[in-house]
Backbone bond lengths (Angstrom), bond angles and torsions (degrees), N, CA, C in turn:
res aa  C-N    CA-C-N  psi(-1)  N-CA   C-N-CA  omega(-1)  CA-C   N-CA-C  phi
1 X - - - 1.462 - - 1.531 110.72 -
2 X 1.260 114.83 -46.47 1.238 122.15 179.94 1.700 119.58 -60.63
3 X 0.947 84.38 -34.90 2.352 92.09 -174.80 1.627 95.48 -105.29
4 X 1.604 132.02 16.81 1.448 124.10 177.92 1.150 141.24 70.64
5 X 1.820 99.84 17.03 1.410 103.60 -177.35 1.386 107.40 -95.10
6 X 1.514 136.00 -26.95 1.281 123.71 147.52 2.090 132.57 -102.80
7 X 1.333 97.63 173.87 1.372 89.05 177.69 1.226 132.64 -113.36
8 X 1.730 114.20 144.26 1.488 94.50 -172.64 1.229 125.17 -110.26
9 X 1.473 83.10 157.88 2.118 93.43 -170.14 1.865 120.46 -61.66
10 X 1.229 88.07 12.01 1.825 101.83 172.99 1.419 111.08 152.24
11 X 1.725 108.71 154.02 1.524 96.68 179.55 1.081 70.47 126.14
12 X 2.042 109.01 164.19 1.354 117.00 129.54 1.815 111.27 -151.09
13 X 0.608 120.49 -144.93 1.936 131.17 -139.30 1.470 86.35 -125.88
14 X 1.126 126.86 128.38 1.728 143.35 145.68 1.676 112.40 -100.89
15 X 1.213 93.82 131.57 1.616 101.03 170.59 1.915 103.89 -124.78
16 X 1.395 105.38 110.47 1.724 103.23 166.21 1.946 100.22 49.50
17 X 1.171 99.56 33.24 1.550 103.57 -179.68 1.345 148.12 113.04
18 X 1.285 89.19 -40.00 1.398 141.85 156.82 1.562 121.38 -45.46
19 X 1.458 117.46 106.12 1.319 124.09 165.63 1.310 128.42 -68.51
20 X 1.754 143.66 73.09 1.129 144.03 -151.19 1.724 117.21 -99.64
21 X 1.322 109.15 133.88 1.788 97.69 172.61 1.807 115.11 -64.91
22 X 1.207 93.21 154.62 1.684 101.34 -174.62 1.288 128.03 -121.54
23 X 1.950 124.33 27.43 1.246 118.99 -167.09 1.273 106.16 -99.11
24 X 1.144 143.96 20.24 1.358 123.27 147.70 2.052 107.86 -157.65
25 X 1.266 93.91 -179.97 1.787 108.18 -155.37 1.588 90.41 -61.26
26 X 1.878 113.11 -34.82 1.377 102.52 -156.52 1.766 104.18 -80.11
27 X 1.051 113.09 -6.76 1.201 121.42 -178.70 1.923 109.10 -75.87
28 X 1.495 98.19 -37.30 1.531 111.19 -167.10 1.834 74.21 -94.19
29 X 1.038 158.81 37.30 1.483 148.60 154.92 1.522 111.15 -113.93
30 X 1.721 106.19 -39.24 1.347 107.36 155.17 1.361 120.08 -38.72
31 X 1.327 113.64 -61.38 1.622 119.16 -141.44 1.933 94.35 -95.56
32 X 1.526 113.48 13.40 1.426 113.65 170.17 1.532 107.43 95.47
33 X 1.124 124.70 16.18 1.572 110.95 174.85 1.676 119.34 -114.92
34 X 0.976 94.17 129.62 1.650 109.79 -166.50 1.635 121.74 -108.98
35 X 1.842 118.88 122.54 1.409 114.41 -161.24 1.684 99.40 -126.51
36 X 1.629 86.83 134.02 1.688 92.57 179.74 1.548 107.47 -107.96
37 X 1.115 128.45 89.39 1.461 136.98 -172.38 1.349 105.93 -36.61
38 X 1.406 125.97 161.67 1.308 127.03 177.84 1.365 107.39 -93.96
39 X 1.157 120.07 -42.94 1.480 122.30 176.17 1.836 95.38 -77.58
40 X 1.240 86.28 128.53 1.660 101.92 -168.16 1.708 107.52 -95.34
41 X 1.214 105.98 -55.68 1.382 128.07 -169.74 2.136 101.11 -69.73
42 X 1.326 111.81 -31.42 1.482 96.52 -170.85 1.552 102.69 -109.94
43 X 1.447 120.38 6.53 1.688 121.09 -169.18 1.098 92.45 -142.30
44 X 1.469 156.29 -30.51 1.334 145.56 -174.25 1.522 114.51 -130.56
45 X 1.291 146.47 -9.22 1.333 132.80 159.62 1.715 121.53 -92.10
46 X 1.018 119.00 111.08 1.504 105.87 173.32 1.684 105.83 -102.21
47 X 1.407 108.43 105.16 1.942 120.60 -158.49 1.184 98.21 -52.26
48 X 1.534 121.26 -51.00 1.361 125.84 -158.80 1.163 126.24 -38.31
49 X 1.428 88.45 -55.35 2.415 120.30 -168.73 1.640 79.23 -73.95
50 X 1.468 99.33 163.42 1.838 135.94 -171.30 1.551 92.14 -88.70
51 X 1.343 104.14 -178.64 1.860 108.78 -173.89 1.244 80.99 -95.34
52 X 1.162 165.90 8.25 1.399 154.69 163.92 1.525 100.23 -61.97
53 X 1.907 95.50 -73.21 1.888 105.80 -171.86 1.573 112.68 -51.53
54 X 1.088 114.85 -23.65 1.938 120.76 -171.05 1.711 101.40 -89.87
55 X 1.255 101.44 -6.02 1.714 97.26 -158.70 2.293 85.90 -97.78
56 X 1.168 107.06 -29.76 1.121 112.90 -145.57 2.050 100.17 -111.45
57 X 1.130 103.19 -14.88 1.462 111.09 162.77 1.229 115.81 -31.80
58 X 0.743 135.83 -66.29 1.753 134.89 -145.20 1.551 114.97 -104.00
59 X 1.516 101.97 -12.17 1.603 110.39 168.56 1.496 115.34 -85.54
60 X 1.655 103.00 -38.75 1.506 115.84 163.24 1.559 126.69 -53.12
61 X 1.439 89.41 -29.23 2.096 94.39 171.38 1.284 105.13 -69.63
62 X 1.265 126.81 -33.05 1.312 132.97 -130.17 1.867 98.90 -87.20
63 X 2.027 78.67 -31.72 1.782 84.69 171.71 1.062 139.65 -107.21
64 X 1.453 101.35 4.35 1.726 106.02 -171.85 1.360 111.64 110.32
65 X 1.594 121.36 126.29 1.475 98.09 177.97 1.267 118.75 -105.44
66 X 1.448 112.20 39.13 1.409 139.06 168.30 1.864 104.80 -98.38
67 X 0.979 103.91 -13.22 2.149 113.36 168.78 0.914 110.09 -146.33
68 X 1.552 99.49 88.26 1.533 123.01 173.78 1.862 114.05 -56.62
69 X 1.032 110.86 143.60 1.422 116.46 175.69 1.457 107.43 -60.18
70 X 1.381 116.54 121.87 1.596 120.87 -170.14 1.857 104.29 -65.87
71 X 1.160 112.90 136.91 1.848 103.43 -174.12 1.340 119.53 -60.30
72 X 1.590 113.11 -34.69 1.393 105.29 151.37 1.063 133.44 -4.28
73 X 1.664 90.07 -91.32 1.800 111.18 -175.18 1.817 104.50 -65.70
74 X 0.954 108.87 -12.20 1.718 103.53 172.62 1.144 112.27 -84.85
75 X 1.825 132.57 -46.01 1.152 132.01 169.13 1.555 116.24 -22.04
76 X 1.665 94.72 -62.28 1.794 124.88 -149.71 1.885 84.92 -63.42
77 X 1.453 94.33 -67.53 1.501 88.14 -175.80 1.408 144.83 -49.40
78 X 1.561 113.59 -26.73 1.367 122.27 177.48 1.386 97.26 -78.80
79 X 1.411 125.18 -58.33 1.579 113.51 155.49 1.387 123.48 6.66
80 X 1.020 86.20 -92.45 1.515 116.41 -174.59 1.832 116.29 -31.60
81 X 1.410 99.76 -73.18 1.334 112.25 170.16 1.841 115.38 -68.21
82 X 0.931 120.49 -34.01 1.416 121.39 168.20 1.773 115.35 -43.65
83 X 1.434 104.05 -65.67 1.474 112.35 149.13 1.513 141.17 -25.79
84 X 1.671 106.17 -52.86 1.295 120.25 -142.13 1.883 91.32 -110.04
85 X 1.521 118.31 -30.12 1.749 110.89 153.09 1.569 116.13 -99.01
86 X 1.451 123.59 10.29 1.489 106.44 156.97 1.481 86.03 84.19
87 X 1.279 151.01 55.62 1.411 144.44 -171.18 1.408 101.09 -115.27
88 X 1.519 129.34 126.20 1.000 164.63 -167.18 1.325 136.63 -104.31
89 X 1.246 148.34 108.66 1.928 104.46 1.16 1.503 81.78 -76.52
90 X 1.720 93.20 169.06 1.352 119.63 172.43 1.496 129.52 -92.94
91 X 1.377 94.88 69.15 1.582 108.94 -167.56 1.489 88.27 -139.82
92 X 1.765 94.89 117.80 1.700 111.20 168.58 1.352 118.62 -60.87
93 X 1.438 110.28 -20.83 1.713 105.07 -178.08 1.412 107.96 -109.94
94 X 1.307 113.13 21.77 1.838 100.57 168.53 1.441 94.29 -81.00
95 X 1.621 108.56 155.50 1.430 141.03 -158.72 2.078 90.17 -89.68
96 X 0.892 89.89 113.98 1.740 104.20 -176.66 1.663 95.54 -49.28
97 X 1.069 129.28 -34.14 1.680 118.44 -175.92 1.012 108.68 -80.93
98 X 1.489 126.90 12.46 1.653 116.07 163.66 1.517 120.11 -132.78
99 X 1.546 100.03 41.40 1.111 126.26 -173.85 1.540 96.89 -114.10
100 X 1.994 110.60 143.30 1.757 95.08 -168.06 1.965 105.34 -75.49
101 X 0.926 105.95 -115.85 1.732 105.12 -152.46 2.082 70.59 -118.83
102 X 1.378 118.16 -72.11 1.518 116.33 -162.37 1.591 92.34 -42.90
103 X 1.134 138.70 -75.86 1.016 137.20 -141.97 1.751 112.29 -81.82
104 X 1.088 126.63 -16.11 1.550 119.49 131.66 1.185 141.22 -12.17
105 X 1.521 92.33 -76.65 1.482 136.96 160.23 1.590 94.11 -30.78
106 X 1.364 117.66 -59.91 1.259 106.95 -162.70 1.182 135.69 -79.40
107 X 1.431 111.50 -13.12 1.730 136.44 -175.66 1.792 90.93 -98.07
108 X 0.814 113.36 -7.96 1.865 109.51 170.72 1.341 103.01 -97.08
109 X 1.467 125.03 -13.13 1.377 119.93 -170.95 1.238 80.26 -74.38
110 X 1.738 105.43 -69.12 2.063 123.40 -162.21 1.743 91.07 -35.29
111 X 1.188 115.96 -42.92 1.839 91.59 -145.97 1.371 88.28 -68.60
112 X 1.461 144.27 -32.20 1.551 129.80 -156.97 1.790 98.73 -92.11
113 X 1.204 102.95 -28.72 2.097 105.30 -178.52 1.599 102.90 -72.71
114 X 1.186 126.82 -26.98 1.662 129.16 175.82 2.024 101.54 -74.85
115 X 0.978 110.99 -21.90 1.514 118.66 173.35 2.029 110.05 -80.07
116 X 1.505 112.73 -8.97 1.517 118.07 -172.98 1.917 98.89 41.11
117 X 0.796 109.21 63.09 1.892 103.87 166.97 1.587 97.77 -84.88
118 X 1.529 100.22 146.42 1.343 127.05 -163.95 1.956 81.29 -102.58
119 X 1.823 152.13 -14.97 0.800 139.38 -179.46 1.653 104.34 -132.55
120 X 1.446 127.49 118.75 1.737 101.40 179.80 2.203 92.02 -116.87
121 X 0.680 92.85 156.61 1.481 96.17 -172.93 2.003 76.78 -140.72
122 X 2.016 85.90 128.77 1.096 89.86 -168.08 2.078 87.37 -133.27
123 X 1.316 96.00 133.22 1.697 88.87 -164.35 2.023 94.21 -113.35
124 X 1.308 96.27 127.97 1.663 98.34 169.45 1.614 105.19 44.08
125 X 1.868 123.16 55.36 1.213 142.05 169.20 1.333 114.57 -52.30
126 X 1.032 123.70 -36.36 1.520 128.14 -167.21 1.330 112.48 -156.82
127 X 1.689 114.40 53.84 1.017 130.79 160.57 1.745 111.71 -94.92
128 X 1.382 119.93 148.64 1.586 118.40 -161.44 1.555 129.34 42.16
129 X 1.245 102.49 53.27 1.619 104.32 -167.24 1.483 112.54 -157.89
130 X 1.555 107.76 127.05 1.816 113.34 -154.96 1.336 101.04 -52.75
131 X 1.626 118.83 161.24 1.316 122.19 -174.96 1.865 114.51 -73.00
132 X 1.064 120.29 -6.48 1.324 132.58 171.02 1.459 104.98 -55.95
133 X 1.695 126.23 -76.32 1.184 140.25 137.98 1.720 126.88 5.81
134 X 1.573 94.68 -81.37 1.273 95.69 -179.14 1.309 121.25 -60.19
135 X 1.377 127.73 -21.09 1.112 128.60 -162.45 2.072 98.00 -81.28
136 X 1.723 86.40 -40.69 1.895 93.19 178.58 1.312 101.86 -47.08
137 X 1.015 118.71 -80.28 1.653 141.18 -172.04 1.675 102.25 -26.20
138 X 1.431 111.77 -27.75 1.621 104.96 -156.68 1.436 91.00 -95.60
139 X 1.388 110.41 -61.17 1.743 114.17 158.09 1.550 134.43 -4.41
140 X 1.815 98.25 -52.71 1.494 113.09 173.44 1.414 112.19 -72.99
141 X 1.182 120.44 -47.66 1.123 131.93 -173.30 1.799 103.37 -66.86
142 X 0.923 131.37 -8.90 1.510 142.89 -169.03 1.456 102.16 -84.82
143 X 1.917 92.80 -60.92 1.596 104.87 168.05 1.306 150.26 -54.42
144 X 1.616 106.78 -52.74 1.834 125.06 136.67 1.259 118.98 -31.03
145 X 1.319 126.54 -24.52 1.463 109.98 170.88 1.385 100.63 -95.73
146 X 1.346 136.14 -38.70 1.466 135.50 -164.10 1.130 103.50 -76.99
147 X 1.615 137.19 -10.02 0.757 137.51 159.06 1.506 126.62 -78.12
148 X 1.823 115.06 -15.91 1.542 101.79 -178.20 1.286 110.05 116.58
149 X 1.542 121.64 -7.76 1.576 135.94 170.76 1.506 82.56 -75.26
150 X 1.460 110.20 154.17 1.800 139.11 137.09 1.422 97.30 -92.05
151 X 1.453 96.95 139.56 1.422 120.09 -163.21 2.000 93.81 -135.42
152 X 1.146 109.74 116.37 1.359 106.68 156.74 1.225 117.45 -104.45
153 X 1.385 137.21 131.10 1.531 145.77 -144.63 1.380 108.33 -139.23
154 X 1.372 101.82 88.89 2.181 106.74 -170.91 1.506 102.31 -96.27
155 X 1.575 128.25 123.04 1.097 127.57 -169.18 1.389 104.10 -164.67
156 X 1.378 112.78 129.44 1.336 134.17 178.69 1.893 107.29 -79.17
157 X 1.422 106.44 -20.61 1.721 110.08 -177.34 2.121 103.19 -95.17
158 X 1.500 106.44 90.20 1.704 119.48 172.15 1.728 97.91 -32.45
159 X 1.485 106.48 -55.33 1.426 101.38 -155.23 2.168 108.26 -72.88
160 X 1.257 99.25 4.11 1.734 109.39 177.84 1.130 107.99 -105.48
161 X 1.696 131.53 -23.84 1.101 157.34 156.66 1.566 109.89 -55.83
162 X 0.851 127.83 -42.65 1.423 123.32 -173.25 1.584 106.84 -107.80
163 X 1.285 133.53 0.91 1.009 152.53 167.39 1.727 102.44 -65.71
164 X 1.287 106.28 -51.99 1.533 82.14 -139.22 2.002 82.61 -130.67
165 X 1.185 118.88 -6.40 1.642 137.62 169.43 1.589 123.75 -36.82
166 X 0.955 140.29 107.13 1.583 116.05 169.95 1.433 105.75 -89.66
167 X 1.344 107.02 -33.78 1.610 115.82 172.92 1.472 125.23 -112.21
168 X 1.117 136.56 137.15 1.551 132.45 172.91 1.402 117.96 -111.74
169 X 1.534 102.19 123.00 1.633 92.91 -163.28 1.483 95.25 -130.87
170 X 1.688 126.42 102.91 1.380 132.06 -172.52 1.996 106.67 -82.64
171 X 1.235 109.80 153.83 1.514 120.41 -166.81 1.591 115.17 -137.90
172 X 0.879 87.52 148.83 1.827 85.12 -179.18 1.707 103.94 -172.83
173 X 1.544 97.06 137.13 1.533 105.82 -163.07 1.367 110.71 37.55
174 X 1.712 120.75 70.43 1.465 124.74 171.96 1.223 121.48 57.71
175 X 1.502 117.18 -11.36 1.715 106.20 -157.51 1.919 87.26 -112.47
176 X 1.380 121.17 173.18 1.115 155.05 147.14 1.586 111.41 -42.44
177 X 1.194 125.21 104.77 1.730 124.24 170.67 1.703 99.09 -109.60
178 X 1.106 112.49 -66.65 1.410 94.50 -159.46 2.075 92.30 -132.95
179 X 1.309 99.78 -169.78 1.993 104.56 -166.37 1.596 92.61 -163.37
180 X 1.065 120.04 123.22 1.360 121.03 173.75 1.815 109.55 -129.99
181 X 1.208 113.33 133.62 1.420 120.95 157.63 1.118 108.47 -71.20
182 X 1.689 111.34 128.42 1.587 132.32 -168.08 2.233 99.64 -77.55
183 X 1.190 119.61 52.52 1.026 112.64 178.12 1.557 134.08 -98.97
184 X 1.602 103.07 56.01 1.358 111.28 -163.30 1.806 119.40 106.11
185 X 1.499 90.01 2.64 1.711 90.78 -179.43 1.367 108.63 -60.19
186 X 1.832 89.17 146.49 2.000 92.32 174.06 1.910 93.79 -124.09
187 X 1.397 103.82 160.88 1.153 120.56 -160.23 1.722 118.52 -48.16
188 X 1.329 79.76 -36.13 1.528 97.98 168.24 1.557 127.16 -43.08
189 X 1.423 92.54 -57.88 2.015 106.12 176.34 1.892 109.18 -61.25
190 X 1.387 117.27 -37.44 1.338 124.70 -177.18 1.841 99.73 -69.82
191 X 1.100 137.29 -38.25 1.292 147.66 152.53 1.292 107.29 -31.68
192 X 1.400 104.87 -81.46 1.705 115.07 -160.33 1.605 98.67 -69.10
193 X 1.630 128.86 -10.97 1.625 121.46 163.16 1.869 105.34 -76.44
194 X 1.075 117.97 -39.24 1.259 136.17 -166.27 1.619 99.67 -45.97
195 X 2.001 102.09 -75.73 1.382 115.25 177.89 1.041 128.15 -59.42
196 X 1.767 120.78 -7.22 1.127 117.54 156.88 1.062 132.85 -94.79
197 X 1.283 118.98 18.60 1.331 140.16 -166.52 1.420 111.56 -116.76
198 X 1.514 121.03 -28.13 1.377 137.93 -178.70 1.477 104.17 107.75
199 X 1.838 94.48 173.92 1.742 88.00 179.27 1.611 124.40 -79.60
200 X 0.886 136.56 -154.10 1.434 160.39 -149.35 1.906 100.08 -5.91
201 X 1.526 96.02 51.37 1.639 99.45 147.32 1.564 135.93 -63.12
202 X 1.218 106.95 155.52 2.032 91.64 168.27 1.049 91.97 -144.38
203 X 1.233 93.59 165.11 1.723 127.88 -160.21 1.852 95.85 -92.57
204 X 1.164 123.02 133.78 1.223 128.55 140.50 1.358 131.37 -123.01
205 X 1.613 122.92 166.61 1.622 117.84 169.36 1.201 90.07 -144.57
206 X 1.291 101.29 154.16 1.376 131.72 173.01 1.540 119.26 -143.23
207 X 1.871 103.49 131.59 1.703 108.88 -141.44 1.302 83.59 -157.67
208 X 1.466 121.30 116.89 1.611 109.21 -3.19 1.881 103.44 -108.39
209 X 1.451 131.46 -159.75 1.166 134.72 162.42 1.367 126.01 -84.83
210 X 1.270 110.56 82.63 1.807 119.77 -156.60 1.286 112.82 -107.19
211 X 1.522 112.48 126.66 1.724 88.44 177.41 1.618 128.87 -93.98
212 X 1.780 93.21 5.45 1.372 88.46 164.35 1.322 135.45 -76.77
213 X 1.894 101.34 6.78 1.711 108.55 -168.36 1.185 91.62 -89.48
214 X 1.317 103.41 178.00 1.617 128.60 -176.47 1.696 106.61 -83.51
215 X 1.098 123.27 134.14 1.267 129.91 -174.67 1.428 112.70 -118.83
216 X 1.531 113.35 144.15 1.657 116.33 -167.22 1.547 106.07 -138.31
């Protein structure tokens, strides 16, 4: 709902004040919001293309694929991010399907951080991915907020959730049950909101509380 891939049955979307339409992702890409699918392998890797083409996707939508990204500015940028998540090996033209699962992960981060979104909603980030990895991934995400990014943080692991959370916001059947300020919570209390909430809740965070993000 949030990045425009579904629609809602009422409500609508503020941006910086701003009353915005919400029927599709490219619309929520305009207005700065950025989605890292959970299924990695069938919504965000295309094996074929090099970590260059996967790195550079989503900036290229952004412009038309009638104004191709000048190679320049593609050079500088895959650079850049290649460097700046530690992405492995560091060769722009290895074929993204022979890249492991963390480091995927990580050229899906680059393609939405080369877009500067003011919202990234990042779903099951560091799910299937060695603990070396996850720990990077959690790191960045630490930074993006200290930096002034809104970070939405979808995760089935409480104890990664409360790690890195300012807010905890539990869900069940799509809707809103409960919202907790991350002020010392232990796993336990996110539980005992959970079961009172019913089963197959999930855990979210959202980092930090900005009012330059987009609000829904």
């Amino acid at each position: 709902l949030l990045v425009g891939a579904d629609a809602a049955d009422r409500g609508e979307v503020q941006v910086r004040g701003r009353t915005r339409p919400w029927r599709s992702p490219r619309q929520a890409i305009d207005a700065g919001v950025a989605f890292s699918s959970e299924d990695r392998r069938a919504e965000g890797v295309v094996g074929d293309l090099t970590v260059a083409d996967n790195m550079i996707l989503a900036l290229q939508a952004t412009r038309g694929w009638l104004r191709p990204v000048p190679q320049r500015t593609k050079d500088e940028l895959v650079r850049r991010y290649i460097e700046a998540l530690d992405i492995r090996p560091a060769d722009p033209n290895a074929l993204m399907r022979n890249l492991s699962g963390g480091n995927q992960q990580k050229v899906l981060l680059a393609r939405w951080l080369i877009t500067e979104p003011r919202l990234l909603v990042l779903d099951e980030p560091t799910r299937g991915i060695d603990v070396g990895a996850k720990a990077q991934i959690q790191q960045l995400v630490a930074e993006l907020a200290a930096d002034g990014m809104a970070v939405v943080f979808i995760s089935a692991e409480l104890e990664e959730v409360l790690r890195l959370a300012d807010r905890v916001v539990v869900m069940r059947d799509r809707r809103k049950v409960a919202e907790q300020v991350n002020d010392g919570l232990e796993v336990s209390d996110v539980l005992r909101t959970i079961a009172g909430a019913g089963e197959s809740a999930v855990a979210l965070e959202v980092v930090p509380d900005s009012e330059e993000a987009p609000r829904a």
